[in-house]
SEFI-620796 format. One record per residue (C-alpha): residue number from 1; residue in three letters; y, z, x. Coordinates in Angstrom, 3 decimals. Example, Ala and Ser with C-alpha at 12.3 -4.5 7.8 and 13.67 -1.06 7.14 Angstrom:
<node pos="1" code="ALA" yy="-4.500" zz="7.800" xx="12.300"/>
<node pos="2" code="SER" yy="-1.060" zz="7.140" xx="13.670"/>
END
This chain:
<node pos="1" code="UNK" yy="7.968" zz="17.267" xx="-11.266"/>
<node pos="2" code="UNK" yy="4.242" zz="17.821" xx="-9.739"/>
<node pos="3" code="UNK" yy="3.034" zz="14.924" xx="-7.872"/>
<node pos="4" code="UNK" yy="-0.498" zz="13.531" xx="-6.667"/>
<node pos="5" code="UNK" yy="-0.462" zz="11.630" xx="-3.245"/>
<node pos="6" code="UNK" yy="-3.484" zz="10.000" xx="-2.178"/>
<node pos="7" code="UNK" yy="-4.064" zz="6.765" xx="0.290"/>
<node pos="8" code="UNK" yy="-6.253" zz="4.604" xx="2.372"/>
<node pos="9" code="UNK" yy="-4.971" zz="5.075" xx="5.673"/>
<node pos="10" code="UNK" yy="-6.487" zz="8.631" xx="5.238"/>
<node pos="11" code="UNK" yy="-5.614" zz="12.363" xx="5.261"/>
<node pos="12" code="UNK" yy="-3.971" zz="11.695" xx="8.741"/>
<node pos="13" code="UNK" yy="-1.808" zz="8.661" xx="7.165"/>
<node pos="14" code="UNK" yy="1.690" zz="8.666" xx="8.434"/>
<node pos="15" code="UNK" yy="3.431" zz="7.188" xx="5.069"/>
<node pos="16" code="UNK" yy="1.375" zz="9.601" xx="3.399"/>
<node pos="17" code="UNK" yy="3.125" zz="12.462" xx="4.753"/>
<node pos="18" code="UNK" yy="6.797" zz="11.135" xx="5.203"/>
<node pos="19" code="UNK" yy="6.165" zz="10.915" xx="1.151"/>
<node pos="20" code="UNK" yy="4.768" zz="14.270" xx="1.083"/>
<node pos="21" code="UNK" yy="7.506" zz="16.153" xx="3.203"/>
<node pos="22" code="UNK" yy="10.092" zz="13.967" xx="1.254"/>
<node pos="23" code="UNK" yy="9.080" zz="15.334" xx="-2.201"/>
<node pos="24" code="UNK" yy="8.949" zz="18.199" xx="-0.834"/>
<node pos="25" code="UNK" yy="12.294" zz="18.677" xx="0.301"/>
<node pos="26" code="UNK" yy="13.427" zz="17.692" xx="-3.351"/>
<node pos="27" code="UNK" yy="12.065" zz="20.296" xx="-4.416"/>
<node pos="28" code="UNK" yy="8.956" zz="18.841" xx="-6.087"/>
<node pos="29" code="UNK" yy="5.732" zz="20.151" xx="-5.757"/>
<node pos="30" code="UNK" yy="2.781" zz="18.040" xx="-4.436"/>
<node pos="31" code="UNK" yy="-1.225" zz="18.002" xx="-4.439"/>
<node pos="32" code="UNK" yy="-2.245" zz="16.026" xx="-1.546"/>
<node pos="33" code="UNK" yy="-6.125" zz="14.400" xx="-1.711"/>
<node pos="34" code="UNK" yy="-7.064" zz="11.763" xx="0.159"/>
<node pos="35" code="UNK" yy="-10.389" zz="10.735" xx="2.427"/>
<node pos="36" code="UNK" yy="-11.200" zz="11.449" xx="5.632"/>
<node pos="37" code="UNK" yy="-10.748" zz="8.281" xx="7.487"/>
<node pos="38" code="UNK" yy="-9.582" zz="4.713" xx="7.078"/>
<node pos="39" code="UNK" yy="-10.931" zz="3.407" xx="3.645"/>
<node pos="40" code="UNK" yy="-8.935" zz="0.057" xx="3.925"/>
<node pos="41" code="UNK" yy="-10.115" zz="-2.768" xx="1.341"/>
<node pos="42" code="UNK" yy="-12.196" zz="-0.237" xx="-0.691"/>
<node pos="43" code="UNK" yy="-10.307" zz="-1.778" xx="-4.113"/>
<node pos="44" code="UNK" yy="-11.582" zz="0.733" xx="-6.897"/>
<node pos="45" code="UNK" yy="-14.652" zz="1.258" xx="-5.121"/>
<node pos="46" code="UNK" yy="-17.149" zz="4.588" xx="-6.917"/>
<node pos="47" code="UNK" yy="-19.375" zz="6.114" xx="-4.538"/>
<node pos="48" code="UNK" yy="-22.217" zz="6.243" xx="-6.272"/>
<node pos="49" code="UNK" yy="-25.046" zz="8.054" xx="-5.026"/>
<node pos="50" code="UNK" yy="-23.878" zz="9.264" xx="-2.375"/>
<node pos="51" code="UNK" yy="-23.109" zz="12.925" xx="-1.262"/>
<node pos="52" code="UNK" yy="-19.279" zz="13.309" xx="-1.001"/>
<node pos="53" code="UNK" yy="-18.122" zz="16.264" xx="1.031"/>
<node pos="54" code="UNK" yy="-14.728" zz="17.987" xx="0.746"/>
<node pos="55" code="UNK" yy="-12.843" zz="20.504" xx="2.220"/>
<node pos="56" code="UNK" yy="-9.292" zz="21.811" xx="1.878"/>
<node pos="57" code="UNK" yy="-6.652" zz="20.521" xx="4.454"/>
<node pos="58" code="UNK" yy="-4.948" zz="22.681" xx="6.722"/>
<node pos="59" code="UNK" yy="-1.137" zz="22.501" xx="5.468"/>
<node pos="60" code="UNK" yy="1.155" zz="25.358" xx="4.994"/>
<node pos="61" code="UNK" yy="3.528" zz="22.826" xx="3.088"/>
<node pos="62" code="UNK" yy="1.204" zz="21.821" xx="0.444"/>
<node pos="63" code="UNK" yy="-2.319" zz="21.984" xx="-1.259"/>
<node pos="64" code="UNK" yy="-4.383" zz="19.428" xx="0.443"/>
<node pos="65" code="UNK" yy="-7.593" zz="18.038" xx="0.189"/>
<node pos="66" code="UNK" yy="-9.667" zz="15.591" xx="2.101"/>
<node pos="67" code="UNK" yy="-12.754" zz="14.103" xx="0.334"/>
<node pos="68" code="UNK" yy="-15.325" zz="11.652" xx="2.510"/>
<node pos="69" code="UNK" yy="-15.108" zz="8.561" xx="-0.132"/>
<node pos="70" code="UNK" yy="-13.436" zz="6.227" xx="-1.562"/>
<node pos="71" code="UNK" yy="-9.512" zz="6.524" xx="-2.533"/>
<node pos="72" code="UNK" yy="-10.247" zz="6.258" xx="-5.852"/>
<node pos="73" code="UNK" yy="-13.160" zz="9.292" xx="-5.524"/>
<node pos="74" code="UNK" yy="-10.777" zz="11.471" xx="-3.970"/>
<node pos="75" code="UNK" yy="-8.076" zz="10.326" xx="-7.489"/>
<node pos="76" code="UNK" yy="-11.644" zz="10.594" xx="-10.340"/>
<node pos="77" code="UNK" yy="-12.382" zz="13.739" xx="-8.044"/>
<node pos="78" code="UNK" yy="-9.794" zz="16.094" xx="-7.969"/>
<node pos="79" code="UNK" yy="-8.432" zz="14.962" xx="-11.639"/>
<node pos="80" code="UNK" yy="-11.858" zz="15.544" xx="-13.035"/>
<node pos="81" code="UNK" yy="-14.140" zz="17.512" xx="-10.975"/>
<node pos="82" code="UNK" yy="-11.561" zz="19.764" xx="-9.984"/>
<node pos="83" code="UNK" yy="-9.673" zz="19.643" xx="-13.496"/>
<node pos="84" code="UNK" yy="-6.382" zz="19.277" xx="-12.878"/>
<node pos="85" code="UNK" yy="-4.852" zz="16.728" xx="-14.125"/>
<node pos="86" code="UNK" yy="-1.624" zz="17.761" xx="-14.900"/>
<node pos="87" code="UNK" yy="0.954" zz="15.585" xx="-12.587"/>
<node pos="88" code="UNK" yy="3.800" zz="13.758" xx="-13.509"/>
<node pos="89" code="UNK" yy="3.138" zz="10.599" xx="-11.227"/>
<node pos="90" code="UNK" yy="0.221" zz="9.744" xx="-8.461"/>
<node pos="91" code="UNK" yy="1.591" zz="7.864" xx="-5.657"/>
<node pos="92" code="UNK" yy="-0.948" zz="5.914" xx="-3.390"/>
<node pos="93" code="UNK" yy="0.304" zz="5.658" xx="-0.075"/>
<node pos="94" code="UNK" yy="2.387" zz="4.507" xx="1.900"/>
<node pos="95" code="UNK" yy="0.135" zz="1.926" xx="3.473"/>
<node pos="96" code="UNK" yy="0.514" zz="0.789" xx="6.728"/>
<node pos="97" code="UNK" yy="0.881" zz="-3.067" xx="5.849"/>
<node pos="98" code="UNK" yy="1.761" zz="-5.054" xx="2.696"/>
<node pos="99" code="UNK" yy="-0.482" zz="-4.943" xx="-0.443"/>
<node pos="100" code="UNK" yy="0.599" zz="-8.409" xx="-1.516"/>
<node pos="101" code="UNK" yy="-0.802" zz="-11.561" xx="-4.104"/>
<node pos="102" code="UNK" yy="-4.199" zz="-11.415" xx="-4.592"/>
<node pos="103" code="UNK" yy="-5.071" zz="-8.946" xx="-1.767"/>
<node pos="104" code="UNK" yy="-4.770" zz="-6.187" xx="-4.494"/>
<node pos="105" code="UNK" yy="-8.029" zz="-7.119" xx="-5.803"/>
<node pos="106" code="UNK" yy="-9.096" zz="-5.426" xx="-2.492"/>
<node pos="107" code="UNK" yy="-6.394" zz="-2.656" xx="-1.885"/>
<node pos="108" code="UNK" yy="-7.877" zz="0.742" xx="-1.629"/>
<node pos="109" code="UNK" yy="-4.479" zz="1.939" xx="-2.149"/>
<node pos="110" code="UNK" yy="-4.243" zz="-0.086" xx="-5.578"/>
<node pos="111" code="UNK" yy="-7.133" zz="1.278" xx="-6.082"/>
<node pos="112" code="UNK" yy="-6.503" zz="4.715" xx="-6.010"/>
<node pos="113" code="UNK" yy="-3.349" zz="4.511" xx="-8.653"/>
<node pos="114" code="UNK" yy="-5.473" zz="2.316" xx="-10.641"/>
<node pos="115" code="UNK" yy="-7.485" zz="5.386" xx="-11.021"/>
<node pos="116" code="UNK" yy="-4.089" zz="7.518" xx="-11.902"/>
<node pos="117" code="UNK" yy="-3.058" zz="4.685" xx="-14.744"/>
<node pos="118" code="UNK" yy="-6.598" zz="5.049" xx="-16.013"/>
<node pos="119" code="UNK" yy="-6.266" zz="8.759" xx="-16.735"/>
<node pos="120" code="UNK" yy="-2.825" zz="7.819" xx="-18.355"/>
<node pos="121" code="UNK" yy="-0.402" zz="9.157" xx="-15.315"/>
<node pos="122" code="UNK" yy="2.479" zz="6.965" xx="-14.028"/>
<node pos="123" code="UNK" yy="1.211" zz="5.310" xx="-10.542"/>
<node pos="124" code="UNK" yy="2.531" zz="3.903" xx="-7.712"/>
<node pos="125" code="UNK" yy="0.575" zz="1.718" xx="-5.207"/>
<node pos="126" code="UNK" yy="2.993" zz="1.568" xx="-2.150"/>
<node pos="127" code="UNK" yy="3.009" zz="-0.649" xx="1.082"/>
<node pos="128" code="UNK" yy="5.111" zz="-1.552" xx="4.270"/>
<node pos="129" code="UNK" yy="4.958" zz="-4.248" xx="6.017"/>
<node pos="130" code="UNK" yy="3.013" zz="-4.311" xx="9.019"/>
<node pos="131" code="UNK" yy="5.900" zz="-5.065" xx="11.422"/>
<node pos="132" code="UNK" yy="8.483" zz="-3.621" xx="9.096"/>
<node pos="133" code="UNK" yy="11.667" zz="-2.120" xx="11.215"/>
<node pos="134" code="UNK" yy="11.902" zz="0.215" xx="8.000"/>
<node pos="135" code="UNK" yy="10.613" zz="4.015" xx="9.136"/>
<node pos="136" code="UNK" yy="8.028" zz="5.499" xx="6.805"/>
<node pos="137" code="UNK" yy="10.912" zz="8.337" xx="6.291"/>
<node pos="138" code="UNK" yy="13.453" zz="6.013" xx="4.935"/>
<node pos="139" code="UNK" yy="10.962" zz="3.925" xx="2.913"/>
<node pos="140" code="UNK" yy="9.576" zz="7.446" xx="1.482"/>
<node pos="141" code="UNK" yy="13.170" zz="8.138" xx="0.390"/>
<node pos="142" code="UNK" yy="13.388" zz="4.462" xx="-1.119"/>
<node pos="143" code="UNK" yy="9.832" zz="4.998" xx="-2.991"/>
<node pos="144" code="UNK" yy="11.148" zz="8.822" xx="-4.008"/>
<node pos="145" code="UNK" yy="14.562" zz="7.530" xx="-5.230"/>
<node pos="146" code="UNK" yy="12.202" zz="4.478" xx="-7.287"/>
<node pos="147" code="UNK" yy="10.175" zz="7.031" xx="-8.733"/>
<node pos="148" code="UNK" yy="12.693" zz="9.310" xx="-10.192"/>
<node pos="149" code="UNK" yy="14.756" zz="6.271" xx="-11.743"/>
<node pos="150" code="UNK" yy="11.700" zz="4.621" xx="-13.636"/>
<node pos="151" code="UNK" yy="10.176" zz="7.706" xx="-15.067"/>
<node pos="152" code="UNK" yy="14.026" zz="8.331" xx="-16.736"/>
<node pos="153" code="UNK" yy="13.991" zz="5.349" xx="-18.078"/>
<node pos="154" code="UNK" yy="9.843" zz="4.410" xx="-18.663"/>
<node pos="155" code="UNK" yy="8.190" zz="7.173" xx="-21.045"/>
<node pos="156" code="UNK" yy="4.601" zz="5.944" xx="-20.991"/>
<node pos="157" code="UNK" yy="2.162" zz="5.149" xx="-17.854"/>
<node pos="158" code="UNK" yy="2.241" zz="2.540" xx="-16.316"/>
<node pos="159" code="UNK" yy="0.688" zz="1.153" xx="-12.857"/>
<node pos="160" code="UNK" yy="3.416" zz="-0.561" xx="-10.377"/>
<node pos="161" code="UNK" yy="2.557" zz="-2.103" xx="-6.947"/>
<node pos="162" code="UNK" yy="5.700" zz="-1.731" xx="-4.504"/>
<node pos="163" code="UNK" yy="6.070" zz="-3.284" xx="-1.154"/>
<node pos="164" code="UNK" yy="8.739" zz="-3.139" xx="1.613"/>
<node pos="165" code="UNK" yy="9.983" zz="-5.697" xx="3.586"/>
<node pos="166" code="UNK" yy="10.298" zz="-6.369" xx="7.129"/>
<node pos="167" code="UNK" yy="14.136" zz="-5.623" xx="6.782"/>
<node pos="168" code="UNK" yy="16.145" zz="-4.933" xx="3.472"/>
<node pos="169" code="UNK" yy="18.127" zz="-7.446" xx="2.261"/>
<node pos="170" code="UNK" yy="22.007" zz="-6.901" xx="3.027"/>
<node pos="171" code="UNK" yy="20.741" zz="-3.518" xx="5.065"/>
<node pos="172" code="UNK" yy="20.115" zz="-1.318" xx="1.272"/>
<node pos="173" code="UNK" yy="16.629" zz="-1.345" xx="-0.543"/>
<node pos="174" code="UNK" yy="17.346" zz="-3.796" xx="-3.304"/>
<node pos="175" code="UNK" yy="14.559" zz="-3.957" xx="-6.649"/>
<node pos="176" code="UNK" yy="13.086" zz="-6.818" xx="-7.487"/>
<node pos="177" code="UNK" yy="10.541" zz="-7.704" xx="-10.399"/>
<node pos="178" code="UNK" yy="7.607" zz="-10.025" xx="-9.476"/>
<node pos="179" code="UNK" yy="4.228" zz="-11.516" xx="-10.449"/>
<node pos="180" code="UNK" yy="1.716" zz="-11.614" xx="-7.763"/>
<node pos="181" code="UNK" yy="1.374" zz="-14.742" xx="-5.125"/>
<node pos="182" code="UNK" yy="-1.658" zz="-16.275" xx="-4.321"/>
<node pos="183" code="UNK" yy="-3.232" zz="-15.528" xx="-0.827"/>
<node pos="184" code="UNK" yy="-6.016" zz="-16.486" xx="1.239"/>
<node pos="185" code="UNK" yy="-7.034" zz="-16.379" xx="5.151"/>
<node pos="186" code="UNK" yy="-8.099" zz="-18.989" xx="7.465"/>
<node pos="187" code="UNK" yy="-11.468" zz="-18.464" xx="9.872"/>
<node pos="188" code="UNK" yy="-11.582" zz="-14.843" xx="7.657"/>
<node pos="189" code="UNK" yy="-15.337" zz="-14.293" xx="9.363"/>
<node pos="190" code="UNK" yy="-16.204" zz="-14.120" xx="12.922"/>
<node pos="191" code="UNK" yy="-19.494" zz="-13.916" xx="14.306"/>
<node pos="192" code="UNK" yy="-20.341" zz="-12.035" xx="16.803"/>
<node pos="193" code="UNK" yy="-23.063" zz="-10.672" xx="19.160"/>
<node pos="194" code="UNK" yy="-23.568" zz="-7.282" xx="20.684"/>
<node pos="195" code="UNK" yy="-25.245" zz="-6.639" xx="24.159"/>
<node pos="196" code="UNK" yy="-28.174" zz="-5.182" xx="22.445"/>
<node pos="197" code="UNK" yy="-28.579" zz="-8.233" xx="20.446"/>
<node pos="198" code="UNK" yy="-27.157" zz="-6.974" xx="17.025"/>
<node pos="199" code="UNK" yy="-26.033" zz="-9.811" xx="14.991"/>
<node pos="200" code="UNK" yy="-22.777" zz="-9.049" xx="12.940"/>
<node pos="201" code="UNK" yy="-19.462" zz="-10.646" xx="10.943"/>
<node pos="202" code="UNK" yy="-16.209" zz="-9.046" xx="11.467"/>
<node pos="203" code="UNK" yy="-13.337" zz="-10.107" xx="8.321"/>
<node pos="204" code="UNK" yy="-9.828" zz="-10.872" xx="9.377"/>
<node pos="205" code="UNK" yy="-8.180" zz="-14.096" xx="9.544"/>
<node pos="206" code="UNK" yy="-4.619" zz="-15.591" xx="9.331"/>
<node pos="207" code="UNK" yy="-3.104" zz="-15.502" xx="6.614"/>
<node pos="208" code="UNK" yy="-2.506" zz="-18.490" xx="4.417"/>
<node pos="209" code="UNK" yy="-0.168" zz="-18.294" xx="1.344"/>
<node pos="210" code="UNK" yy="-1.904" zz="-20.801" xx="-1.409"/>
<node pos="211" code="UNK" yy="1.576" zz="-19.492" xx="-3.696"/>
<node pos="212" code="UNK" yy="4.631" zz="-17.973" xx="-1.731"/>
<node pos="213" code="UNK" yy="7.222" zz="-19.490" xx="-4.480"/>
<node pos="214" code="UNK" yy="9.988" zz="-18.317" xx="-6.297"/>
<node pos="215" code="UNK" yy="9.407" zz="-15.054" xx="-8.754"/>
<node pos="216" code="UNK" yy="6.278" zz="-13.701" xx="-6.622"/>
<node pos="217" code="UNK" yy="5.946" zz="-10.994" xx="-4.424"/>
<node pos="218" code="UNK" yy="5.660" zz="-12.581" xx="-1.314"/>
<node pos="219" code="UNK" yy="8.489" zz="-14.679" xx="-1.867"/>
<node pos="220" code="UNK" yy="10.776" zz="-11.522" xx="-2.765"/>
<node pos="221" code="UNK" yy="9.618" zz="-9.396" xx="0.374"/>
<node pos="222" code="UNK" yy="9.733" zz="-12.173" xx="2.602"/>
<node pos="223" code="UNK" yy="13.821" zz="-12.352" xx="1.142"/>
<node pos="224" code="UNK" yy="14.087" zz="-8.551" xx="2.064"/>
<node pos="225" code="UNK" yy="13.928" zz="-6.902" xx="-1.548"/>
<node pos="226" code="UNK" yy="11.290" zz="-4.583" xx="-2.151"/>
<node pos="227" code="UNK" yy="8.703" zz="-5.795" xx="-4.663"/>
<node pos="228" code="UNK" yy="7.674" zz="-4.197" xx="-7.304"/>
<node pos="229" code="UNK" yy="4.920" zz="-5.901" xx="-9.006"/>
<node pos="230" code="UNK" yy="3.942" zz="-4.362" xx="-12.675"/>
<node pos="231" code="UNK" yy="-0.455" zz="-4.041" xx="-12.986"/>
<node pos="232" code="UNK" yy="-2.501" zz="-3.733" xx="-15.643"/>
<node pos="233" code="UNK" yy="-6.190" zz="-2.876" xx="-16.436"/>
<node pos="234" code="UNK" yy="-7.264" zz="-5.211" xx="-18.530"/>
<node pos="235" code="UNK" yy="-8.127" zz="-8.184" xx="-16.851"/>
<node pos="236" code="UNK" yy="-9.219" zz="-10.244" xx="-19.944"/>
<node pos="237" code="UNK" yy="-8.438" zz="-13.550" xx="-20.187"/>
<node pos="238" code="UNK" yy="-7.028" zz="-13.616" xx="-23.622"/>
<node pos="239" code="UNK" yy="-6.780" zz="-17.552" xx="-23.731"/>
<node pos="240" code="UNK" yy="-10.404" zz="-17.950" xx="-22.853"/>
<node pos="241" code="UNK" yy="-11.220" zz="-15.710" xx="-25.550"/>
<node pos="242" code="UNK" yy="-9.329" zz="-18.212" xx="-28.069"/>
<node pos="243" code="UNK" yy="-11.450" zz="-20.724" xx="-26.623"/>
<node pos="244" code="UNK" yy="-14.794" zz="-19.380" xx="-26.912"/>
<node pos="245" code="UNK" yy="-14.250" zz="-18.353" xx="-30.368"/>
<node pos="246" code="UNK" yy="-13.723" zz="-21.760" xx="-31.261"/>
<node pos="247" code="UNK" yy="-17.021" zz="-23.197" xx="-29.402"/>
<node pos="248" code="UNK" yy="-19.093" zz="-20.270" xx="-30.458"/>
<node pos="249" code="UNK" yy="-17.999" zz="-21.334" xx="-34.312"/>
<node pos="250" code="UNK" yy="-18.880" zz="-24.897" xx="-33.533"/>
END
């Protein structure tokens, strides 16, 4: 099995290599690319126009690359401009803190195995919680042990977004099929002013859970299982569609 890692924490990422060494000492090779620095909250961000510099990673273990983008440049990039596409699986991650609800609409780790599914390669998109007592070794080994059971068993791609909890439930990672919550954040902009005078927001926020119920992702990691929420590209609303039709023939 050949596997592409990749992340938004960056080339430094700690999740990233617990996967890497992980794979590795399953005897699976991996391709490593991922950007420089923190790209948090990049979503599928392109970046377009602008001069993206590369350079291979210092790593007797592995081929490694480290692009100055976007995670999902250093995915297009290396599948396309470098032509290789030939991997089994790209994994995205492991993030440090949750991907959950509607934050994935902003995950530069969903992002980046978005890009995977879109060149038709099985993809994870893999978080921990924040505050998770869970090492990044034993959730790589969780994520590894995920990853070889659903490609036995699922013969197409397909995009899944996994989280871990704060604890596993009854002390063993335990799967559990969701749809995605609903999540916003309370006083998410602060303003602030420099002593030069510079005038600037910074985004954070508490988090506020608009749906946290029964069957979504929040509500499973918040019970200890690890999520694992199935994505798609098409974001059509097919319903809508329906609708239209009837009001254009009107």
């Amino acid at each position: 099995m050949r596997i592409l890692l990749t992340n938004d924490d960056g080339i430094q990422g700690e999740g990233l290599w617990a996967l890497a060494h992980e794979i590795k000492n399953r005897g699976q090779e991996i391709v490593i690319a991922a950007p420089f620095n923190q790209q948090s909250g990049m979503s599928h961000a392109l970046s377009f126009a602008n001069e993206i510099e590369y350079k291979r990673f210092d790593n007797p273990d592995c081929e490694a690359w480290a692009f100055d983008g976007t995670p999902t440049d250093c995915v297009k990039i290396y599948l396309e401009a470098l032509n290789d596409k030939n991997f089994d699986a790209v994994i995205s991650g492991i993030n440090d803190g949750s991907n959950l609800a509607t934050d994935v609409l902003y995950s530069g780790t969903v992002g980046a195995a978005l890009e995977g599914f879109l060149h038709a390669i099985p993809s994870l998109a893999v978080s921990r919680d924040k505050n998770s007592v869970i090492d990044f070794e034993t959730s790589a080994e969780v994520i590894v042990d995920y990853l070889e059971k659903i490609l036995s068993v699922i013969h197409e791609p397909f995009l899944h977004n996994l989280n871990i909890p704060k604890n596993f439930r009854n002390d063993k990672p335990e799967f559990i099929s969701t749809r995605l919550g609903k999540r916003d954040y309370i006083n998410a902009f602060t303003s602030r002013t420099d002593d030069e005078g510079r005038a600037y927001f910074r985004i954070g926020g508490k988090i506020c859970d608009l749906d946290d119920g029964e069957g979504t992702d929040i509500y499973a990691v918040n019970l200890g299982f690890v999520s694992v929420t199935p994505l798609q590209s098409d974001t059509a609303d097919y319903e809508e569609i329906v609708e239209l039709r009837k009001i254009f023939r009107g």
